[in-house]
C-alpha positions as CSV (number, residue, x, y, z in Angstrom):
1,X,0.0,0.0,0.0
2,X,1.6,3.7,-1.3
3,X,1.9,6.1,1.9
4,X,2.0,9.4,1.2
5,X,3.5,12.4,2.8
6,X,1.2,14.9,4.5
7,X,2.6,18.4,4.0
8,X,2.4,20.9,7.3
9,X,-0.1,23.3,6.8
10,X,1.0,26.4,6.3
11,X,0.1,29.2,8.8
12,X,2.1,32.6,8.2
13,X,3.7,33.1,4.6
14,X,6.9,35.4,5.6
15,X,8.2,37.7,2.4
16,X,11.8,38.8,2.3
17,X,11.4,42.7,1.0
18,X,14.1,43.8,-1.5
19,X,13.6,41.9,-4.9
20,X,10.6,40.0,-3.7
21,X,7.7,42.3,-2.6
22,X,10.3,45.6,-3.3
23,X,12.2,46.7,-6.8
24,X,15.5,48.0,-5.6
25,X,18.5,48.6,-7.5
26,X,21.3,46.0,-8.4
27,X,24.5,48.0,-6.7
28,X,25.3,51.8,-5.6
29,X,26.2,52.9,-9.4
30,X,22.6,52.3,-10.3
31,X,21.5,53.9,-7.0
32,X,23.5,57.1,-8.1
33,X,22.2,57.1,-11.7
34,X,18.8,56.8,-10.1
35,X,19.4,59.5,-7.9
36,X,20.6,61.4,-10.7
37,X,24.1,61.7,-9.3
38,X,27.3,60.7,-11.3
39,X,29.0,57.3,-9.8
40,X,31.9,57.8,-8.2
41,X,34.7,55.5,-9.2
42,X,34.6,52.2,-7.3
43,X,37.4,52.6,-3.9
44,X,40.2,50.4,-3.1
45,X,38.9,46.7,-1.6
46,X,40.1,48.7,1.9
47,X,37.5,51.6,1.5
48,X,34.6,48.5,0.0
49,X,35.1,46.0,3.1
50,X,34.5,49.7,5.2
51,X,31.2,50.5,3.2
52,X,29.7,47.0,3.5
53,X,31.0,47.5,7.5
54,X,29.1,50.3,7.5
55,X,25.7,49.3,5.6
56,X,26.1,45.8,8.4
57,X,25.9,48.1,11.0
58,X,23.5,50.5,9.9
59,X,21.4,47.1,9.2
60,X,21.7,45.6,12.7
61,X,21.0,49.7,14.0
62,X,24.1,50.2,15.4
63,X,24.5,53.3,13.5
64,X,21.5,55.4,12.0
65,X,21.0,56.6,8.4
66,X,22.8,60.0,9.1
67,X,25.7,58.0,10.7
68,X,25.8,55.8,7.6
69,X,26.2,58.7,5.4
70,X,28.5,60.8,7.7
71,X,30.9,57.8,7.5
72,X,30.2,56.6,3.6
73,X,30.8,60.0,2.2
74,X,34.6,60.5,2.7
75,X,35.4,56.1,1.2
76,X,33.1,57.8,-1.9
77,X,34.4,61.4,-2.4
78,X,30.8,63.0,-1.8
79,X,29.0,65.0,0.6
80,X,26.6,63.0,3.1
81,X,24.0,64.7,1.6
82,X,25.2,63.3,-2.1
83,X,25.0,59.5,0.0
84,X,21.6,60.0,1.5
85,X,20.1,61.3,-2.0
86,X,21.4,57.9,-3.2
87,X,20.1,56.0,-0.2
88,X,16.7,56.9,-0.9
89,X,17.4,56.4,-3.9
90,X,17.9,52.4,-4.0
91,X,14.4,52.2,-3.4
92,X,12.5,51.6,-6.7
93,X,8.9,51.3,-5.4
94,X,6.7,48.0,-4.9
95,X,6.4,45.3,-7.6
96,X,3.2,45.3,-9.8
97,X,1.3,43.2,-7.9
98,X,2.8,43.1,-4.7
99,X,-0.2,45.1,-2.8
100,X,-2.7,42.7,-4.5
101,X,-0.9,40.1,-3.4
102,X,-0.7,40.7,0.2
103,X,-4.4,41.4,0.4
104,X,-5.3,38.8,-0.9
105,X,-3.6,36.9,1.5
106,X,-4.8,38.8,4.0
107,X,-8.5,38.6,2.7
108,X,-8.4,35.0,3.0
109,X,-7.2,35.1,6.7
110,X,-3.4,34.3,5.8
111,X,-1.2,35.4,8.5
112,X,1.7,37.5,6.9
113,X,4.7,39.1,7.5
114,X,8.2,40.2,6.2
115,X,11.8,39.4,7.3
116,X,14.2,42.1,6.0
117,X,17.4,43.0,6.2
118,X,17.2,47.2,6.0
119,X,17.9,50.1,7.6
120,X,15.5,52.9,9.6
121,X,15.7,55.1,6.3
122,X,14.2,52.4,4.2
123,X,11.7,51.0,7.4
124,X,10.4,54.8,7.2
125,X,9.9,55.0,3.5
126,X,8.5,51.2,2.5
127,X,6.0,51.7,5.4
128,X,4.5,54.4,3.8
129,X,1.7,55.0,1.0
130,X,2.0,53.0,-1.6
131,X,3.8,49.9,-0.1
132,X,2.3,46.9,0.5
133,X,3.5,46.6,4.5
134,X,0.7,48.2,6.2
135,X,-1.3,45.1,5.6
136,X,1.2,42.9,7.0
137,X,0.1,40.8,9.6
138,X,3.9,41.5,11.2
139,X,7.1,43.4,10.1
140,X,10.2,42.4,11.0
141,X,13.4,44.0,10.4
142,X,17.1,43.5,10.6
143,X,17.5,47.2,12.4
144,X,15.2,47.0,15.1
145,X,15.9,43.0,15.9
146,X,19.4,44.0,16.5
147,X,20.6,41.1,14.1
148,X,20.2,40.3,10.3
149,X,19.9,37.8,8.1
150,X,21.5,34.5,7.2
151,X,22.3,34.6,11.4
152,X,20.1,32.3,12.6
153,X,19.0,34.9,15.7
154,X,16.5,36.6,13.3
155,X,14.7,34.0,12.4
156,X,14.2,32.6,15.8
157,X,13.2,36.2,16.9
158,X,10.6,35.9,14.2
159,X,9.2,32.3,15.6
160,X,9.6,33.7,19.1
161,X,7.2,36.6,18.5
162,X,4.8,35.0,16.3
163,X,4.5,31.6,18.3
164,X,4.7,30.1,14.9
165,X,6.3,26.5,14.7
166,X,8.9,26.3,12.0
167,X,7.0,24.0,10.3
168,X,4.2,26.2,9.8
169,X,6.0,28.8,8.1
170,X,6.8,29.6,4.5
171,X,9.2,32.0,3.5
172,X,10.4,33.7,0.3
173,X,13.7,35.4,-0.5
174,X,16.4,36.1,-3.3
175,X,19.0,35.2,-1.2
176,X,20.0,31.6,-0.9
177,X,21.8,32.0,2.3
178,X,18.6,33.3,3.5
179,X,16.7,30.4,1.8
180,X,19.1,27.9,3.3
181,X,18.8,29.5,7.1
182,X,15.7,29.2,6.9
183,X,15.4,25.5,5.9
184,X,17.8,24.5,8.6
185,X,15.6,25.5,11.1
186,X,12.7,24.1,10.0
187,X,10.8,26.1,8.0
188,X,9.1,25.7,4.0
189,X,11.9,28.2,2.0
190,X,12.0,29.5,-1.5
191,X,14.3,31.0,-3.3
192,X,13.1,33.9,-5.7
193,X,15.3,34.2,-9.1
194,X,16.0,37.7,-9.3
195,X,17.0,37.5,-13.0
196,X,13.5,36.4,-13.7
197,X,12.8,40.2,-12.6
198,X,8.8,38.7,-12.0
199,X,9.1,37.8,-8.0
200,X,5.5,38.2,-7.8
201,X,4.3,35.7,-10.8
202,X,6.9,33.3,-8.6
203,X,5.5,33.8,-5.1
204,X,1.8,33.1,-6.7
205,X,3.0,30.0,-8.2
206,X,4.2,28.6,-4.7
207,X,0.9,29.9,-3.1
208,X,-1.2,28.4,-5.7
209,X,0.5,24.5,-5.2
210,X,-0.4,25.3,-1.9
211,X,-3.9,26.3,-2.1
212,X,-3.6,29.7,-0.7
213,X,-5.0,32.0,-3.3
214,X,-8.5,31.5,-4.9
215,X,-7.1,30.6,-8.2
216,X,-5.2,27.8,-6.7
217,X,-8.5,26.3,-5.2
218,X,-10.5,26.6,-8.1
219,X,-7.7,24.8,-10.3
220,X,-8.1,21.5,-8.2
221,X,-12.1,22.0,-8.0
């Protein structure tokens, strides 16, 4: 006699931000062009190891925006003004779809929430009109945990505060360190392909095998 495997149910669908419910550019350059600022030439591997430093620790919120900037401007040759314009600046706006996507979630009584690595500039704007977080069941991020992503601290923060089993939750992100954190501790992961540049036809096509949007029901009625 076959068995078969009975699949946990899922009970809160948890979205990374950047590149899955959020367009943000690729790397500062584009950041600068979107800004409308002229890259500066890319520093020494010294003055890059201190600018990824420095966005870490603005991340964890160590330092603030303003500190981030203070610091980044002199490793760039630009004026912390010049860094912030480009900060805000990384932020491209939701995904088509995104906003549909979490109501409908939301409409059907699916617990949601995101998991993302940022800082308090980018909490501040992505909370306001015109992103999808407000409907959020929960929001989670790296600045105000004290800790970001793959560390395994997050995610248990996340579990710790929800009550949510691991095995309960399903969780979408670009990175694959991410996606593989998550898996080790138990919960459903998967990766979104970022070259695809269509997160949101990706996420529905999980939540559809799993018969968590409407369209997924009616396609085994």
């Amino acid at each position: 006699m076959a068995s078969s495997v009975v699949r946990p149910q899922t009970r809160l669908v948890v979205f990374d931000l950047g590149r899955v419910l959020v367009r943000i550019c690729d790397n500062f350059q584009q950041a600068f062009e979107c800004a409308g600022i002229a890259p500066p030439p890319l520093p020494d591997p010294a003055a890059m190891l201190q600018l990824h430093d420095l966005t870490c620790r603005c991340d964890e919120g160590k330092i603030d925006i303003n500190g981030f900037c203070q610091s980044a401007a002199p490793l760039l040759g630009l004026s912390s003004k010049q860094i912030r314009k480009m900060s805000d600046s990384f932020l491209r706006g939701p995904y088509p779809g995104a906003a549909e996507l979490v109501n409908e979630l939301a409409d059907r009584g699916v617990m949601t929430a995101c998991l993302s690595n940022t800082n308090d500039s980018h909490w501040e704007i992505m909370n306001g009109a015109g992103y999808p977080l407000r409907r959020l069941t929960h929001r989670f991020a790296s600045h105000l945990v004290g800790c970001r992503k793959p560390g395994a601290d997050i995610y248990v923060h996340l579990e710790r505060e929800t009550g949510m089993e691991p095995r309960h939750i399903l969780f979408f992100d670009d990175v694959q360190d991410n996606v593989a954190a998550a898996i080790e501790r138990g919960w459903v992961a998967h990766r979104i392909d970022p070259a695809l540049d269509d997160p949101i036809s990706q996420v529905r096509a999980v939540l559809n095998g799993r018969d968590l949007l409407a369209d997924g029901a009616a396609a085994r009625s």
